[in-house]
C-alpha positions as CSV (number, residue, x, y, z in Angstrom):
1,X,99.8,93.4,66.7
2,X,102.5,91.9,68.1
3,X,105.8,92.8,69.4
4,X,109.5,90.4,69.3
5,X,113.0,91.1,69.4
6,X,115.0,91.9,66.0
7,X,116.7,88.3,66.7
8,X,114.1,86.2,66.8
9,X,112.2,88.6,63.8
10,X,114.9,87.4,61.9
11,X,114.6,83.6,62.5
12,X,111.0,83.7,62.1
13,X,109.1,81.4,59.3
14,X,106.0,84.0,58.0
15,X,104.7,81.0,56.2
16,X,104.4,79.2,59.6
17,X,103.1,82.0,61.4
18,X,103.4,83.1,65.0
19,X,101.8,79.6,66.0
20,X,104.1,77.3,64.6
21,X,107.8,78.6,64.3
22,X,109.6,78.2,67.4
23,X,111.4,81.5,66.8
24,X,108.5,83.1,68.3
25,X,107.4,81.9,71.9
26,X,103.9,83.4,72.9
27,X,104.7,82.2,76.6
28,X,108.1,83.8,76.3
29,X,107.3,87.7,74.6
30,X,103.3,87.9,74.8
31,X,103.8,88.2,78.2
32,X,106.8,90.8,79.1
33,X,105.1,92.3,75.7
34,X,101.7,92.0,75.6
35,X,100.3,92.4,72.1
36,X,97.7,94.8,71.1
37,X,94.5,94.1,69.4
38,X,93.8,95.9,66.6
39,X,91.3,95.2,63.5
40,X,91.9,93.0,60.6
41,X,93.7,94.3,57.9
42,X,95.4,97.4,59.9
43,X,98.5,98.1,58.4
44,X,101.7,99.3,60.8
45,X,102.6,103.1,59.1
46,X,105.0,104.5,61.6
47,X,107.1,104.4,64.8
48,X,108.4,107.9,66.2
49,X,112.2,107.7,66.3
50,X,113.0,108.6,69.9
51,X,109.5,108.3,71.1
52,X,107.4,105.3,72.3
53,X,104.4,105.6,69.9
54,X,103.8,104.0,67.0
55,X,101.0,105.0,64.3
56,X,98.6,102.3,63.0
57,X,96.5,102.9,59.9
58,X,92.6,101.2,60.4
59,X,90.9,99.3,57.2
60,X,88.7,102.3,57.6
61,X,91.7,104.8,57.0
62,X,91.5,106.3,60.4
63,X,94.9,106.8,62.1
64,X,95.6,105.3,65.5
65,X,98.3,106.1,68.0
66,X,99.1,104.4,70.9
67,X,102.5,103.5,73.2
68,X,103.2,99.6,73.7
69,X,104.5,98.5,76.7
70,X,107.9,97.1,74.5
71,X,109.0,100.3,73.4
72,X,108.1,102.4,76.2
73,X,110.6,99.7,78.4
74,X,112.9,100.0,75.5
75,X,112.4,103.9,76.0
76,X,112.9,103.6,79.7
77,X,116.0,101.5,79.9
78,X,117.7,104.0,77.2
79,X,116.9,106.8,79.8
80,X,118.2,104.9,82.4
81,X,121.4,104.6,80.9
82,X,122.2,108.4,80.5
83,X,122.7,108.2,84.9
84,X,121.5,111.1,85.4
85,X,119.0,112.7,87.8
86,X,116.7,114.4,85.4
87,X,116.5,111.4,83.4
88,X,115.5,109.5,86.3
89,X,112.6,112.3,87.2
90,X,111.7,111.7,84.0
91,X,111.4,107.8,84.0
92,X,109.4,108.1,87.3
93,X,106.7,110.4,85.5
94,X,106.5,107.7,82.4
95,X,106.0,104.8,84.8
96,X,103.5,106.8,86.8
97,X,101.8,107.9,83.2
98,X,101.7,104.5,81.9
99,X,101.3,102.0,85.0
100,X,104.6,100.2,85.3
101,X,105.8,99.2,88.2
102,X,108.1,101.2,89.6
103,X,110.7,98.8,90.6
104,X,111.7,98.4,87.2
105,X,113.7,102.2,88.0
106,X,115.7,100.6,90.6
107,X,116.1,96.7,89.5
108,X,117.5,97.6,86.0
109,X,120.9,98.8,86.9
110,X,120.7,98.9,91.2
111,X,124.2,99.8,91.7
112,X,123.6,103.1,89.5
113,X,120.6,104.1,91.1
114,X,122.2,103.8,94.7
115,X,124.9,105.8,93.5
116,X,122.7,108.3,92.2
117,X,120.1,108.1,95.2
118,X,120.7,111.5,96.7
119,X,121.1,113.3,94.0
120,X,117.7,112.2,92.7
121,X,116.5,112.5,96.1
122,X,116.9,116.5,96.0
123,X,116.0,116.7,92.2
124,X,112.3,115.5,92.9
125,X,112.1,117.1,96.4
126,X,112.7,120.7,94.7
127,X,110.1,119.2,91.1
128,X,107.8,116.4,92.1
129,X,108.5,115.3,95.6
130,X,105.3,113.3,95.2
131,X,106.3,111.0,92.4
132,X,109.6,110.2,94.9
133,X,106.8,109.0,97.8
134,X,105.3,106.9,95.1
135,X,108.5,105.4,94.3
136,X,109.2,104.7,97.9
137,X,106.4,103.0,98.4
138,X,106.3,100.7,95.2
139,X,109.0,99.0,96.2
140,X,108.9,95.5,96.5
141,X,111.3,92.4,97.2
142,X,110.7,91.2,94.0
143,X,112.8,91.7,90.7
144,X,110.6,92.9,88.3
145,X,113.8,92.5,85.3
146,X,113.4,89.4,85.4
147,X,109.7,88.7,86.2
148,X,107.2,91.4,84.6
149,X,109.7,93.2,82.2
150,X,112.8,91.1,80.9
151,X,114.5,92.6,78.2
152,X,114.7,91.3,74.7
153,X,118.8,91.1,75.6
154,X,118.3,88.3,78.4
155,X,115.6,86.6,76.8
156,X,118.4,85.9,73.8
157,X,121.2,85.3,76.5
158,X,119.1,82.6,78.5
159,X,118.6,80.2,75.9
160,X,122.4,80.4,75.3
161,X,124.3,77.5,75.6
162,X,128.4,76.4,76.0
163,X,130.0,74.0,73.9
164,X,128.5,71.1,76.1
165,X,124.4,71.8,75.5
166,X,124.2,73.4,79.1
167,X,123.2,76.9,80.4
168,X,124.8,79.1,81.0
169,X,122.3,81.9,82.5
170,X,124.0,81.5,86.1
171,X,126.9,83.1,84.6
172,X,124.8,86.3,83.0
173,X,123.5,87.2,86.7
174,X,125.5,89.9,88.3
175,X,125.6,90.6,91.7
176,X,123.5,92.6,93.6
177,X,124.3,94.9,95.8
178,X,121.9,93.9,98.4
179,X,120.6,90.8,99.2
180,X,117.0,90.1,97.4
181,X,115.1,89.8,100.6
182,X,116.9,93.1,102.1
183,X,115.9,95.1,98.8
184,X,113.2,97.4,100.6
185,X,115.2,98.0,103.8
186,X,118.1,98.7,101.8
187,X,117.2,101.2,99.7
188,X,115.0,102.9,101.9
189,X,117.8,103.3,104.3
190,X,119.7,104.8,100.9
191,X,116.8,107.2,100.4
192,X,116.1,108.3,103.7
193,X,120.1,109.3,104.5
194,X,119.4,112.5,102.1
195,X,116.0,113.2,103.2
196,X,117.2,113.5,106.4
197,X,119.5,116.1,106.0
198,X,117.3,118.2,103.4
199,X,114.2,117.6,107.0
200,X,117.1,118.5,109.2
201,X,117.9,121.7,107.4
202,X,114.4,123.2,107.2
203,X,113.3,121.7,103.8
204,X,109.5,120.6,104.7
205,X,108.6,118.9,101.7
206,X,111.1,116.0,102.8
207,X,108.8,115.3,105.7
208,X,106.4,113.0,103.7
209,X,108.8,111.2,101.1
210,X,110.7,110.2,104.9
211,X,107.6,108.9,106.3
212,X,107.2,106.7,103.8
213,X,110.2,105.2,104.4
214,X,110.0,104.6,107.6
215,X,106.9,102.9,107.5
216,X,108.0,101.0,104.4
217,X,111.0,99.3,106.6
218,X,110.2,95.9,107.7
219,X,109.5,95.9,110.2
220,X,108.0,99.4,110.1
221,X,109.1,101.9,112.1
222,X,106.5,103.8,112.9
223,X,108.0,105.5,116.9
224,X,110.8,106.8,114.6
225,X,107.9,108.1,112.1
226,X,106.3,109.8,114.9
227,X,109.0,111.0,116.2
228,X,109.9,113.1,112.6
229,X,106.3,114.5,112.8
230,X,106.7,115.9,116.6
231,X,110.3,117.1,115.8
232,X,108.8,118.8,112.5
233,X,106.2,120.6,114.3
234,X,108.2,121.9,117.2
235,X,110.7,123.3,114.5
236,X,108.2,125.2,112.7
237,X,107.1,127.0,115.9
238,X,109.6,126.3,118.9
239,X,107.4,128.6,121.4
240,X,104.5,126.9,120.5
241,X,102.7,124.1,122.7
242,X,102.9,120.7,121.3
243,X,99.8,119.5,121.6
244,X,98.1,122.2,120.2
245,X,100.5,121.4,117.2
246,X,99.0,117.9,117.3
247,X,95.4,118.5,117.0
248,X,96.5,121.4,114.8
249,X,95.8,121.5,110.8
250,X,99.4,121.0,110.2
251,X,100.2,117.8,112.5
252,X,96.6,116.3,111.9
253,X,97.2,116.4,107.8
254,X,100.8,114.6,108.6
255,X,99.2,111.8,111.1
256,X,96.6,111.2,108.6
257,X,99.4,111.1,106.0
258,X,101.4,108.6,107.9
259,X,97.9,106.3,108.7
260,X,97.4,105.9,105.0
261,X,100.8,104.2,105.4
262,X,100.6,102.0,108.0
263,X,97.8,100.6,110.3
264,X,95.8,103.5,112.8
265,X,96.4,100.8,115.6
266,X,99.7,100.3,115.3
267,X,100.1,104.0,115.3
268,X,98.5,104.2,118.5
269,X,100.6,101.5,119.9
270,X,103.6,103.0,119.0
271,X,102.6,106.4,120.4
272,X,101.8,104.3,123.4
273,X,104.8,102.4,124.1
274,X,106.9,105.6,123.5
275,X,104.7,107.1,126.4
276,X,103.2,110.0,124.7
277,X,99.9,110.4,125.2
278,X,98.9,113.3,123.7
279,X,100.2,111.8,120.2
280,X,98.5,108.7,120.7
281,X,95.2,111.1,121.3
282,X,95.9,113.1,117.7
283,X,96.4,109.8,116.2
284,X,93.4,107.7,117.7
285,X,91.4,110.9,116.5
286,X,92.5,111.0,113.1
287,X,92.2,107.3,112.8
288,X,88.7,107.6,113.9
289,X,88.8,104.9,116.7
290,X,86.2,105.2,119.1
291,X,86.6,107.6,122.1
292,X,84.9,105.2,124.2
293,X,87.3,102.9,123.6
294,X,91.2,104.5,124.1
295,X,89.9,107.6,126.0
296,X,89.5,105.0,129.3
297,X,92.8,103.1,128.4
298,X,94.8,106.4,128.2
299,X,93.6,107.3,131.5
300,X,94.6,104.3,133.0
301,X,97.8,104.3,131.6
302,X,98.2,108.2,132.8
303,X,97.2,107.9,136.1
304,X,99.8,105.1,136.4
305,X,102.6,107.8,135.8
306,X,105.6,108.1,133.3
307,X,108.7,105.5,134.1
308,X,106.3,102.7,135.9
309,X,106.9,99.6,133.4
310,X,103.8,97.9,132.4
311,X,104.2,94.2,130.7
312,X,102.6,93.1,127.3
313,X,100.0,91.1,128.9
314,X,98.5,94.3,131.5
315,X,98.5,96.6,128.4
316,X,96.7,93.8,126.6
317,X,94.1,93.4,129.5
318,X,93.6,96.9,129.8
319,X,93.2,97.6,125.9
320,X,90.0,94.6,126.0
């Protein structure tokens, strides 16, 4: 079964057959839509208007259901059009469902979802702050519109040509706000503005969504992530000692939380170079590196005292 635009439905030669009319392109459609095997002689009974399913009857006269990718896209973009939050939510939880990459939220209309960032932002921290983190960290520099997913729409427009016989597709590209190779920083810097002031003002569940973007920044910054996990604890209990906090349920879970993110050892030599020690403990422990081997180091680097500058090279020496 096999899925093509309207357009290029209507140029197409039956008697030819998907092989040899030009109005379908396997290279072109099979792989933005890819087609779905079914047995011979199945016969096509229904597509649910407004869904993404479509009902296939078997030679055996069983009934099938099942959503291609080409109409849950086409599903997807008609959501995204609405620019709203909860259609938004509800575009993250079909990719999620269905295993699309997540960029296609942001890539298909950028300057809408920027607009729309923080109000999304607080939608999913207060319903699914977890399908937010996953969104954060899907992101990728590439353009997944027009890669994985183009739509039927610019597959037409690209093989448009002007009066002379040449292309015109440089014309159909609009301008993005953010350069391609500055996608990631850019919109996590667009996320975590909101997050920020929901961590700021007591909201918790923000905690996790920020990590993430902090350690998706290139380069990652991880001092700053540590920093929000220190500051989170001492909020939650300001007469408390931090380094109980550290070694604590509640900071251990967020360290571990933050090492799935980024690399234990650059962890620990970001809690090193910002000269606490007793984060760089709670993080070498959750990370599991041997004791034997930062316990030493961490006394060396104590017993040297706070404010005594230490180069690249001695803190490499004293890490072999």
């Amino acid at each position: 079964l096999h899925f093509i635009p309207l357009e290029a439905l209507a140029r197409l030669d039956i008697m030819s057959g998907v092989d040899g009319d030009d109005a379908y392109r396997p290279e072109l459609y099979d792989n933005a839509f890819p087609p779905r095997p079914v047995e011979r002689g199945s016969r096509l009974v229904a597509s649910v208007r407004g869904q993404s399913q479509v009902i296939v009857q078997m030679p055996r006269g069983n009934l099938e259901a099942f959503e291609p990718r080409a109409l849950l896209l086409a599903r997807t973009r008609t959501l995204l059009e609405k620019a709203e939050p909860e259609y938004y939510l509800n575009c993250l939880k079909l990719l999620r469902k269905q295993r699309i990459d997540m960029n296609f939220i942001v890539d298909f209309l950028p300057h809408q979802f920027i607009n729309i960032a923080a109000d999304l932002v607080n939608l999913c921290l207060r319903e699914n702050p977890d399908a937010l983190a996953l969104l954060i960290t899907s992101l990728t520099e590439e353009n997944v519109v027009h890669t994985k997913y183009p739509s039927p729409i610019q597959m037409t427009l690209n093989r448009v040509t002007d009066e002379n016989g040449n292309g015109n597709e440089e014309t159909l590209v609009k301008p993005l706000p953010y350069e391609p190779s500055e996608k990631v920083n850019r919109l996590c810097e667009c996320l975590r503005e909101p997050l920020l002031k929901e961590l700021h003002g007591g909201n918790a569940v923000a905690l996790q969504p920020t990590l993430c973007t902090l350690a998706k920044q290139v380069p990652p910054l991880l001092e700053e992530a540590l920093s929000a996990i220190e500051t989170h604890l001492q909020s939650l209990s300001p007469s408390a000692n931090v380094n109980a906090l550290l070694i604590g349920p509640k900071g251990q879970s967020q360290i571990k939380y933050l090492a799935f993110l980024a690399d234990g050892n650059k962890l620990f030599d970001a809690a090193i170079s910002m000269c606490n020690f007793q984060m760089a403990r709670a993080v070498a422990r959750q990370c599991q590196m041997d004791p034997k081997v930062y316990l030493p180091l961490l006394e060396k680097l104590e017993s040297r005292g706070l404010g005594k500058p230490i180069d690249s090279y001695e803190y490499a020496d004293m890490r072999v």
